[in-house]
N, C-alpha and C positions, 0 to 999 in steps of 0.2 A: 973567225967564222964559227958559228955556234954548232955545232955535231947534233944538234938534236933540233927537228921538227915538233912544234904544236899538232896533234890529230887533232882536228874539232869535228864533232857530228850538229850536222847544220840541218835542221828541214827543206824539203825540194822546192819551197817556194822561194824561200830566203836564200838558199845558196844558187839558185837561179838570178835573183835578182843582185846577188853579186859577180858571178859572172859576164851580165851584163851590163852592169856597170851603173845600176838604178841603187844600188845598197852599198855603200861605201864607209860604212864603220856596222862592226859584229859587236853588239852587246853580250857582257856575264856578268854573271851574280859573282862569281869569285873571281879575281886576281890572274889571271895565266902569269907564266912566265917570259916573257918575252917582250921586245922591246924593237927601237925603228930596225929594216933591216931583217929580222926573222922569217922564217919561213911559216907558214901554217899550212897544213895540207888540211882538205875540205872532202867529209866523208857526206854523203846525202843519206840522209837515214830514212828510211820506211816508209814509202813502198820502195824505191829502188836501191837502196841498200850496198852503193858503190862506193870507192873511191873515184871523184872527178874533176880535182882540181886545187891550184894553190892558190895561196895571193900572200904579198909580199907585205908586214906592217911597214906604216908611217909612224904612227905610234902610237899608245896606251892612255886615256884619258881616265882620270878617276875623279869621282868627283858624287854628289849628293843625286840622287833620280833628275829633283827638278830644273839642276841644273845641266843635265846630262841631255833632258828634255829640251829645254831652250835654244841648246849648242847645237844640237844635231839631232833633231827631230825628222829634218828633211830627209836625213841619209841613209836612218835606220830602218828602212821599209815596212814599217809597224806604225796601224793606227793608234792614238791617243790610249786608249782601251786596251788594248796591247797589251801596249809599253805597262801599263801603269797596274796590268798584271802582273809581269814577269818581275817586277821591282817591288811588290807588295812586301810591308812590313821590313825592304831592305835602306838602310842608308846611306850606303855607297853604292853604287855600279861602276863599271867601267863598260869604256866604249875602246874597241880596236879600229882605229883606224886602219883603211887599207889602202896603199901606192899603187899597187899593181893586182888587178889577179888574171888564171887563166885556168884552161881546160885542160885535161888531161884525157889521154886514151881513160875509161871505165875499168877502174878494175873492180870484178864481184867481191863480194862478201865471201862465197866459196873460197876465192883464189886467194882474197886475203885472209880468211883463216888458214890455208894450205902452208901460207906463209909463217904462221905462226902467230898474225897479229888479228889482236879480238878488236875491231873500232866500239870505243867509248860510247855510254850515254851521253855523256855531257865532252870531255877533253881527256888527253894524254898526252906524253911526252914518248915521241918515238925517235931512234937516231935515220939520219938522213938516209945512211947508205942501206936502210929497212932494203931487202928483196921486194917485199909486196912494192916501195918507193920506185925501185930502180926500173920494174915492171910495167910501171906506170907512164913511162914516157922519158926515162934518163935525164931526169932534171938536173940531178944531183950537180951542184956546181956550175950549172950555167944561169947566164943572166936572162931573164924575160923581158 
């Protein structure tokens, strides 16, 4: 079992629409670490500014934009225009597939710096048993 969580800061539209189950693969410009089985905890960045949730990968697609476009256009909840921003001048992307995600209690930005942890512009690498984690709804270790 991997001791370390993905933190990803997600915008409230997109990690809305994974929550509910309309966005089922997360695009990056870089690489994360992680693989099927991982955990990824999901920060909502600006305006609400919380942690609210995880989701479990499937797994890691890497591969060129336009084929990244063609596979899974449907699932990335970004229009054409988007997409084909955030991928500018890039020639790989990856797409994270996601098996599972859920909600968590909110934890703030306040409670999670109290905690000692800063949420990333883009990603980090946090260990599971984080305070601010266990605060969150005592995930740690169980299955969703």
């Amino acid at each position: 079992m991997n001791p370390t969580a993905l933190l990803l800061s997600i915008k409230p539209p997109y990690a809305d629409a994974i929550f509910s189950g309309t966005k089922t693969v997360e695009l990056r410009r870089v690489r994360p670490r992680v693989g099927a089985g991982d955990l990824v905890m999901v920060y909502v960045s600006s305006p609400r500014c919380s942690l609210e949730g995880a989701f479990e990968v499937e797994e890691v697609i890497e591969a060129s934009p336009a084929f990244l476009w063609k596979k899974l256009s449907k699932e990335t909840g970004l229009s054409r225009a988007e997409f084909d921003a955030y991928y500018s001048g890039r020639e790989i992307g990856y797409g994270i597939r996601i098996r599972k995600a859920w909600k968590l209690a909110p934890v703030s930005l306040e409670r999670l710096r109290a905690s000692k942890l800063r949420p990333p512009q883009s990603y980090q690498y946090v260990r599971k048993d984080h305070p601010a984690f266990v605060k969150a709804g005592k995930w740690i270790g169980k299955k969703r």
